[in-house]
Structure formats: structure tokens, C-alpha cells
DRENKE-179575 format. One record per residue: residue in one letter; chain; x negated, y, z of N, C-alpha, C in turn. Coordinates in nm, 4 decimals, padded with zeros to 6 digits. Layout:
% residues N
MARVO  residu  chaine       n.X       n.Y       n.Z      ca.X      ca.Y      ca.Z       c.X       c.Y       c.Z
MARVO       A       A         X         Y         Z         X         Y         Z         X         Y         Z
...
This chain:
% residues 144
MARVO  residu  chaine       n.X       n.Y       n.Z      ca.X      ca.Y      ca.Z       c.X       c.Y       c.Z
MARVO       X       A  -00.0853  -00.1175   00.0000   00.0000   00.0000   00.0000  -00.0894   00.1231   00.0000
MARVO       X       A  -00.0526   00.2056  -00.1143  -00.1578   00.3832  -00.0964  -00.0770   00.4360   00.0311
MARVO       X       A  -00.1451   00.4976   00.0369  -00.1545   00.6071   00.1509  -00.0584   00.7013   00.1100
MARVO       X       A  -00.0621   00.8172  -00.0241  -00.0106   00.8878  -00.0388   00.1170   00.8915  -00.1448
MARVO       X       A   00.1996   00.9132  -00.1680   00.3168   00.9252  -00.2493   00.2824   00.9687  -00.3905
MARVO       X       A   00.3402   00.8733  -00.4784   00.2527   00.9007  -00.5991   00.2632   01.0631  -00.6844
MARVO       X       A   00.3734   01.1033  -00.6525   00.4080   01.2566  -00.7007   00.2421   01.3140  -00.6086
MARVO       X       A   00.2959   01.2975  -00.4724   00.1321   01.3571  -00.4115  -00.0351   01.3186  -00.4659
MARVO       X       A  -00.0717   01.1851  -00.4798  -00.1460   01.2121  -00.5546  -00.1590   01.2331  -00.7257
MARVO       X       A  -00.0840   01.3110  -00.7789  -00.0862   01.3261  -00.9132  -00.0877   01.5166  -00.8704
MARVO       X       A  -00.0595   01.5400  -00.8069  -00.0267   01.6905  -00.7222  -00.2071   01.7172  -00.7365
MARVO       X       A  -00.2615   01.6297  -00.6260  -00.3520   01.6517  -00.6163  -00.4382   01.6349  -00.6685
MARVO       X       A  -00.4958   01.5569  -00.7513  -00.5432   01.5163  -00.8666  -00.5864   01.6295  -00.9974
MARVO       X       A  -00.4716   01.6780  -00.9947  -00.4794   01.8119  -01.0735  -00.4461   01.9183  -01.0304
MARVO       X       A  -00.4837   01.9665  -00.9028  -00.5270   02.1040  -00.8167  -00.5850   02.0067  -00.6760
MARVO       X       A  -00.7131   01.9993  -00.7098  -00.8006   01.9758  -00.5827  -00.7921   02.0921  -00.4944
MARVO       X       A  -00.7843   02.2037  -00.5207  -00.7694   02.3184  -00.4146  -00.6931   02.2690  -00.3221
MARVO       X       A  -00.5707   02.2208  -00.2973  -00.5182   02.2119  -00.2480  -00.5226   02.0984  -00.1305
MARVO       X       A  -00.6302   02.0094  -00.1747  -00.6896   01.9347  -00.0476  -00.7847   02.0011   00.0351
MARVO       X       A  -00.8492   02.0874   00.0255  -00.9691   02.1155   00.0459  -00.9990   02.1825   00.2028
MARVO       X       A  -01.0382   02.1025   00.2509  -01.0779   02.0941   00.4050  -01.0074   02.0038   00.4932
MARVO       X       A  -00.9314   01.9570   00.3839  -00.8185   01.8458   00.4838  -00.8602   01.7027   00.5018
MARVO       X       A  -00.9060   01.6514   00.5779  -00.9170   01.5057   00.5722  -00.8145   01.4309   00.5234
MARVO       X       A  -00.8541   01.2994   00.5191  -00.7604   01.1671   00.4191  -00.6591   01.1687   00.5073
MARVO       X       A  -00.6926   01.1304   00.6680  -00.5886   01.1154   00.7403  -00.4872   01.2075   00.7925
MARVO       X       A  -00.5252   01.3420   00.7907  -00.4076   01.4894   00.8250  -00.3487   01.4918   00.6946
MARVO       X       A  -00.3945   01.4306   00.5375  -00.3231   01.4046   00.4339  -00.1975   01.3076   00.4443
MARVO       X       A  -00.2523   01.2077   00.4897  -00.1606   01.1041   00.5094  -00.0266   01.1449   00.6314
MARVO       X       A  -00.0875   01.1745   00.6963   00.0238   01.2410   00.8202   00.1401   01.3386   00.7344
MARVO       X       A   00.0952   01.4244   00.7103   00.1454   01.5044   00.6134   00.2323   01.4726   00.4902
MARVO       X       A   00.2002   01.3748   00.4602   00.2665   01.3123   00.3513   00.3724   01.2680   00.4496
MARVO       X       A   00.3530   01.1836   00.4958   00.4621   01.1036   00.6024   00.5960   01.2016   00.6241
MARVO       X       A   00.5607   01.2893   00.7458   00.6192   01.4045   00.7678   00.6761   01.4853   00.6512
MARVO       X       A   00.6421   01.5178   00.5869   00.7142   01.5695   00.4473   00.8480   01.4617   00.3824
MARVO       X       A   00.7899   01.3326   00.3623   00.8624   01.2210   00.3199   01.0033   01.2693   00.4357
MARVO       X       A   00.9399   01.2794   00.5719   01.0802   01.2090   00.6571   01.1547   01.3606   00.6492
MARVO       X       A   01.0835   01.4721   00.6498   01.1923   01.6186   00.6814   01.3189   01.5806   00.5400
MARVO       X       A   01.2584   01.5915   00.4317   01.3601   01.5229   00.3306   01.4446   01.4169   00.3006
MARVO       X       A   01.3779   01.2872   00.4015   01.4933   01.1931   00.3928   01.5763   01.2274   00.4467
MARVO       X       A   01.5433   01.3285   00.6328   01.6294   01.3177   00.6879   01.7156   01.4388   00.6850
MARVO       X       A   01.6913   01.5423   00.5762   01.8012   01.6622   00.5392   01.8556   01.6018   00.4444
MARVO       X       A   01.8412   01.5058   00.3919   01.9733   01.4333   00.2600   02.0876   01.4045   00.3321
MARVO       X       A   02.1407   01.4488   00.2981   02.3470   01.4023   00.3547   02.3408   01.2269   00.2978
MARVO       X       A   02.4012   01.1833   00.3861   02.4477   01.0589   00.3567   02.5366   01.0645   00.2540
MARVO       X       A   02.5418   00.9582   00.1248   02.6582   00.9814   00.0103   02.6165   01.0633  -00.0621
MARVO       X       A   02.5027   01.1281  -00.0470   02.5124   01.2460  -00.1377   02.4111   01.2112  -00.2784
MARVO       X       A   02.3644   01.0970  -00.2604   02.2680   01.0477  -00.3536   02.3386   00.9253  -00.4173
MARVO       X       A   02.3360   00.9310  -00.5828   02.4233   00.8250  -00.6403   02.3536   00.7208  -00.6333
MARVO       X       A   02.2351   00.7048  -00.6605   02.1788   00.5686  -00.6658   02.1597   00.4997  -00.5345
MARVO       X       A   02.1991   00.5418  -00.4208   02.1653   00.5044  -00.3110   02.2575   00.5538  -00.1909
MARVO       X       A   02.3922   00.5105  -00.1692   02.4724   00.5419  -00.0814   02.3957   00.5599   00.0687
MARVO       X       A   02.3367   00.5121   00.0873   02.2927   00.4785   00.2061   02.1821   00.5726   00.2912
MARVO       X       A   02.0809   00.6391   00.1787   02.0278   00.7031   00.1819   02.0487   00.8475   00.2673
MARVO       X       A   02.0155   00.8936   00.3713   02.0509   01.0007   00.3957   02.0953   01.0012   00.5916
MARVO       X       A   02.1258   01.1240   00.6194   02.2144   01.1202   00.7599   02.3209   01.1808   00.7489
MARVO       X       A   02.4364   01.1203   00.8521   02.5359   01.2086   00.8578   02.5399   01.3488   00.8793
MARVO       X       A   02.6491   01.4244   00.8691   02.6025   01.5956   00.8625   02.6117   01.5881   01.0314
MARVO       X       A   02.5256   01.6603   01.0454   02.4486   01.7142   01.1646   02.5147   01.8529   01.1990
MARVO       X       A   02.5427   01.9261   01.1136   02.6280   02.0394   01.1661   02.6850   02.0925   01.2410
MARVO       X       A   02.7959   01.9770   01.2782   02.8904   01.9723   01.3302   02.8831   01.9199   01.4875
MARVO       X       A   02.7485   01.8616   01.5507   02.7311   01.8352   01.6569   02.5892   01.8774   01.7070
MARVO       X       A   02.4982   01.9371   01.6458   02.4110   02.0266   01.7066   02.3734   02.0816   01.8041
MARVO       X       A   02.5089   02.1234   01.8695   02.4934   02.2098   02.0231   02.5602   02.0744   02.1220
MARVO       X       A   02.5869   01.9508   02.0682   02.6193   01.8660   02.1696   02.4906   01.8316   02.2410
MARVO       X       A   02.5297   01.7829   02.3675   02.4206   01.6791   02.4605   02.5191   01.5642   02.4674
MARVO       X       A   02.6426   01.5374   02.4232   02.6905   01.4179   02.4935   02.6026   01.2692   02.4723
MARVO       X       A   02.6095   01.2039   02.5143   02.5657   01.0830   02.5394   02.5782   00.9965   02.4082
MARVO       X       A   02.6759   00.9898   02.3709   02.6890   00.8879   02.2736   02.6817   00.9467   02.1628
MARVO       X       A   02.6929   01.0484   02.1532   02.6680   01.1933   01.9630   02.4861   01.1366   01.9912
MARVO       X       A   02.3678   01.1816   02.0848   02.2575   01.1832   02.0839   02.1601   01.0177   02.0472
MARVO       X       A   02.2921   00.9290   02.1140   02.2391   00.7915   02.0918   02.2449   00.7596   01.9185
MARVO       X       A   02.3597   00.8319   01.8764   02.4098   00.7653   01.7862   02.2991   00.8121   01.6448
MARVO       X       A   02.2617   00.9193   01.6917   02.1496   01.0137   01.6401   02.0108   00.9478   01.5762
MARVO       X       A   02.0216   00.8784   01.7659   01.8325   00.8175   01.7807   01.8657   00.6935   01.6590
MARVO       X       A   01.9973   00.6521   01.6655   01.9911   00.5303   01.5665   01.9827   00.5378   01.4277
MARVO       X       A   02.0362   00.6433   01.3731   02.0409   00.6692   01.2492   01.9264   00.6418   01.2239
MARVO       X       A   01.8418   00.7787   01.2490   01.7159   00.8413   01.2657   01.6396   00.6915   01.2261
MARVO       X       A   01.6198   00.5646   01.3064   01.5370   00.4637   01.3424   01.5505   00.4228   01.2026
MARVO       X       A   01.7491   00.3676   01.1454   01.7483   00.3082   01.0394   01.6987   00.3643   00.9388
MARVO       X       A   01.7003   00.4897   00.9025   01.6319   00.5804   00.8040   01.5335   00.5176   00.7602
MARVO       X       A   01.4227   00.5367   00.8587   01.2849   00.5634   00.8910   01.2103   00.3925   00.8501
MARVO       X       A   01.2895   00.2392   00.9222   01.3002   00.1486   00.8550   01.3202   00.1253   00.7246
MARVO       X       A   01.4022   00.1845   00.6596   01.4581   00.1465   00.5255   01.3775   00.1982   00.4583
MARVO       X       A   01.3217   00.3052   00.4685   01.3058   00.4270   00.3555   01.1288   00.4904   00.3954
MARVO       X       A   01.0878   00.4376   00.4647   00.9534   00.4785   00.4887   00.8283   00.3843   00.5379
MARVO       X       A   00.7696   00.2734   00.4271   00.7154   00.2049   00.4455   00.5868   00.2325   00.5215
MARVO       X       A   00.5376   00.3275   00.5742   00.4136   00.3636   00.6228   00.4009   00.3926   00.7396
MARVO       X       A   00.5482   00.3744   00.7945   00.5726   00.4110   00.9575   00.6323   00.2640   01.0272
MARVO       X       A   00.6013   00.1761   01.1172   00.6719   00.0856   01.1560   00.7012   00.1228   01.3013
MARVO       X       A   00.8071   00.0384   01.3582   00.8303   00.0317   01.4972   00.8161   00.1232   01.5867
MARVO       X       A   00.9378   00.2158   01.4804   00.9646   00.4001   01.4982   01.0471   00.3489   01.6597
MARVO       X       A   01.0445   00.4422   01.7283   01.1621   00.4696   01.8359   01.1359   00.5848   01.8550
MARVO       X       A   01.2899   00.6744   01.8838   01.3252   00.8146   01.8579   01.3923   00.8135   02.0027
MARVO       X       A   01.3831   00.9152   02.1029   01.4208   00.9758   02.1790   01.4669   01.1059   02.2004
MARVO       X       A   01.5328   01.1473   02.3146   01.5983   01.3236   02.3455   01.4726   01.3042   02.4140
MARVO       X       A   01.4399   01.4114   02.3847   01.2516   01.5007   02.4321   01.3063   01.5923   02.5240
MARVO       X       A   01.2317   01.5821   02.6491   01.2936   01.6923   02.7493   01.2812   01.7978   02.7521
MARVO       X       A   01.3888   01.8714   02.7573   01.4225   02.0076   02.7442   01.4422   02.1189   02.8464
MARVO       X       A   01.3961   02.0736   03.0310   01.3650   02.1877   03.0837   01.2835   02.3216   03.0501
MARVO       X       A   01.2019   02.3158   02.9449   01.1422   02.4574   02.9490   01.1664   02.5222   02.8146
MARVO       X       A   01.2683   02.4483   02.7383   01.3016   02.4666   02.5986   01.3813   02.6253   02.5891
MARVO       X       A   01.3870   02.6828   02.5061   01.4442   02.8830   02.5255   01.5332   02.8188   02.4359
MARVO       X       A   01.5369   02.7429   02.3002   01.6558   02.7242   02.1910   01.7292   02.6401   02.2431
MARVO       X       A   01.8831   02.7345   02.2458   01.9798   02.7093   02.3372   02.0223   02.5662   02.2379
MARVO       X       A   02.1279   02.6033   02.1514   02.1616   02.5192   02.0302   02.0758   02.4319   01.8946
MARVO       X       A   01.9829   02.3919   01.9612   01.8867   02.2984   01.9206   01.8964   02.1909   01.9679
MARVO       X       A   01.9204   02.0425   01.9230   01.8682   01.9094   01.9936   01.7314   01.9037   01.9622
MARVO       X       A   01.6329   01.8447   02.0718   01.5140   01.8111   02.0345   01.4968   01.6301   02.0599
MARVO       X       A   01.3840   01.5693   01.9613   01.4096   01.4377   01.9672   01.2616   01.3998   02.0202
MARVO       X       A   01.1895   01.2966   02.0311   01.0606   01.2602   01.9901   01.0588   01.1653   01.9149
MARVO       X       A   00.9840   01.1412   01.8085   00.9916   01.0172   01.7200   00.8558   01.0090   01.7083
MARVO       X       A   00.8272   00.8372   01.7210   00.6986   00.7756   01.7820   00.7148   00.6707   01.7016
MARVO       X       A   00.5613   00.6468   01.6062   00.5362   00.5273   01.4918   00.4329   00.4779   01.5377
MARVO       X       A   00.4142   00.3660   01.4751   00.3001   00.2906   01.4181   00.2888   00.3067   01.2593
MARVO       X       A   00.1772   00.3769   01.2490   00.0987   00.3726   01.1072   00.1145   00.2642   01.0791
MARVO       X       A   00.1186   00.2037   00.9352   00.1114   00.0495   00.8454  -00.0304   00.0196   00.8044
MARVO       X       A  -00.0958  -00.0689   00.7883  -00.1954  -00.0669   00.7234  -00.1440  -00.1135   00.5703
MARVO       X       A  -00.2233  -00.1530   00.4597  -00.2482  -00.1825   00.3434  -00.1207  -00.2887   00.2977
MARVO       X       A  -00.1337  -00.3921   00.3771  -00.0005  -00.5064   00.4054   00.0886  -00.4762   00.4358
MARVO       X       A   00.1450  -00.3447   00.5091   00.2732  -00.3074   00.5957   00.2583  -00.3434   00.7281
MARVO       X       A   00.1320  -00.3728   00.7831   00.1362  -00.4317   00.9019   00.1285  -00.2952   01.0191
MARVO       X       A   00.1538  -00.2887   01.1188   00.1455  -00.1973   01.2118  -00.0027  -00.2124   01.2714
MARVO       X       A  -00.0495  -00.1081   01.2365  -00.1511  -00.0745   01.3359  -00.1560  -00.0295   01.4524
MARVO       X       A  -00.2674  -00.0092   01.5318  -00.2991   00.0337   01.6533  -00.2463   00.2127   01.6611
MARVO       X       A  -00.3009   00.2443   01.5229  -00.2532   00.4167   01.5069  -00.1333   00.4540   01.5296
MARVO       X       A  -00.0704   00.5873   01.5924   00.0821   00.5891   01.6297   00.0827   00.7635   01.5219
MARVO       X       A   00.1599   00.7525   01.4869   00.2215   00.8651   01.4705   00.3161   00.9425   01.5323
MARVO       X       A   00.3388   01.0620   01.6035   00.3985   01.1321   01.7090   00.4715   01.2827   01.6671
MARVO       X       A   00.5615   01.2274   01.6622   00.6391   01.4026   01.5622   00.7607   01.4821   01.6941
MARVO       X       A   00.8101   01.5746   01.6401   00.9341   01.6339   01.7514   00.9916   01.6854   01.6512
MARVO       X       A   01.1730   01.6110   01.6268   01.2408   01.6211   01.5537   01.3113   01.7381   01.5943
MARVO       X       A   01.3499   01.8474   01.5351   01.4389   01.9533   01.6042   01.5546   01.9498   01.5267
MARVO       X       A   01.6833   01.9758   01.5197   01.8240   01.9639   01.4511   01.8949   02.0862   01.5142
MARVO       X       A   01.8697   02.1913   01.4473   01.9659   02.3116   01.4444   02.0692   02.3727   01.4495
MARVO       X       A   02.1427   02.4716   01.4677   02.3082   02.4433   01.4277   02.3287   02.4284   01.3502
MARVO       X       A   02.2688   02.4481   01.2054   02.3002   02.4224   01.0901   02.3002   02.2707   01.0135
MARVO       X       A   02.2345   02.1596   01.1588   02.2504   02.0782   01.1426   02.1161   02.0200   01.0023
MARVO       X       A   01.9637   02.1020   00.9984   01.8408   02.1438   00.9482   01.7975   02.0745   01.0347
MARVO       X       A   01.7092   01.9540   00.9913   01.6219   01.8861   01.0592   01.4263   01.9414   01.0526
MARVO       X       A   01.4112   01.9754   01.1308   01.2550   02.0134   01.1419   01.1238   01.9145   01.2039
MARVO       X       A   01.0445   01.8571   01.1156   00.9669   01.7719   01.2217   00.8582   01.8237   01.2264
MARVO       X       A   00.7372   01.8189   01.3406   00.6381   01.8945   01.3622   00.5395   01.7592   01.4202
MARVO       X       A   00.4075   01.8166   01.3961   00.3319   01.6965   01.4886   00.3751   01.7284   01.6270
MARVO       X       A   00.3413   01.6263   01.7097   00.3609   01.5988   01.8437   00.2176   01.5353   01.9129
């Protein structure tokens, strides 16, 4: 399995500028993270070749904390991330604590991988992001 998404290396390939000072692996991270902000702003249904593809709209529950809206969240989130992102294994997504958080109407998540190696196998490497979901129901991921 490459590392990078083939649109990405054909990107790069023909504007090296645009790597330049970045290591292989803040590439690869990057790629990842890019991959998931877009899987996970696709509306579910909204892609013909692939019903499945996507999350429910987020919009509409944004400013919730209830219990079962946030669970139901972490699950999506997991199946996504399974289906649709071979380079991340044995994701688990959590509510990230929010005592010192100022954004009132924000959920915050943590989502925690294992890098794949070459085979799909999980490595020792973790990948560590903080999912944010807006009122607009705009998913943001950041390293962690």
C-alpha cells in the first residue's frame, strides 16, 4: 500500500515546491487528515456511486451533549474511517474533554489510529487528531 493518495502524488510530482521541508511522514499524516476532513463533510446519500459514503447531517445536533446523539457520532465516525480509509486501523473516537473549551456550540471528539503498514497491518505508530463539529454541522480535524 503507498503512503500517499494518488491525485497527491501526481500533485507533487509536478510542483516539488510544495513538499519542500516536509518530511515523508508529516506528508503522510497530512494526507490522512485531508482524506478524513472530506470523507467526513460528505453528507451521507449524497454520492451516487456510493450510498454509504458520507455522515449524517451534523447540523442539526451540534450544540447537543446528549448521550446517545454523541455515541451515535463516535460510531459513524469509526465506520467511516473502517470502510473508507485504508491507512488508519483500529480508529476509536471519543468526546474530548471540554472543561477549558471557550466554543460554546462545538462538539469536540478525539480520534486515535493505528498507522497500516504496506500489508494493511497496524503498526505500533498511532495517529492522534481532535475532531471539532460546528453548528453548521463542518467537521474540522487537527493533529492531536
Amino acid at each position: 500500500m503507498t503512503k500517499l493518495r494518488l491525485d497527491e502524488r501526481l500533485l507533487y510530482t509536478t510542483a516539488p515546491r510544495l513538499t519542500a521541508g516536509q518530511s515523508a511522514d508529516s506528508l503522510f499524516r497530512k494526507s490522512i487528515m485531508g482524506h478524513l476532513t472530506r470523507l467526513l463533510n460528505t453528507r451521507k446519500g449524497s454520492v451516487p456511486i456510493d450510498t454509504d459514503i458520507g455522515l449524517s447531517d451534523m447540523s442539526n445536533i451540534a450544540g447537543s451533549f446528549a448521550q446517545g446523539t454523541t455515541q451515535k457520532i463516535c460510531e459513524e465516525v469509526i465506520d467511516q474511517i473502517d470502510r473508507y480509509e485504508p491507512r488508519l486501523r483500529q480508529t476509536k473516537v471519543s468526546i474530548a474533554d471540554v472543561n477549558n473549551e471557550r466554543e460554546v456550540i462545538t462538539l469536540r471528539f478525539e480520534v486515535i489510529g493505528f498507522l497500516a503498514d504496506n500489508n494493511g497491518k497496524p503498526t505500533s505508530e498511532t495517529l492522534s487528531m481532535v475532531m471539532r463539529i460546528n453548528a453548521h454541522g463542518y467537521i474540522k480535524l487537527e493533529a492531536g
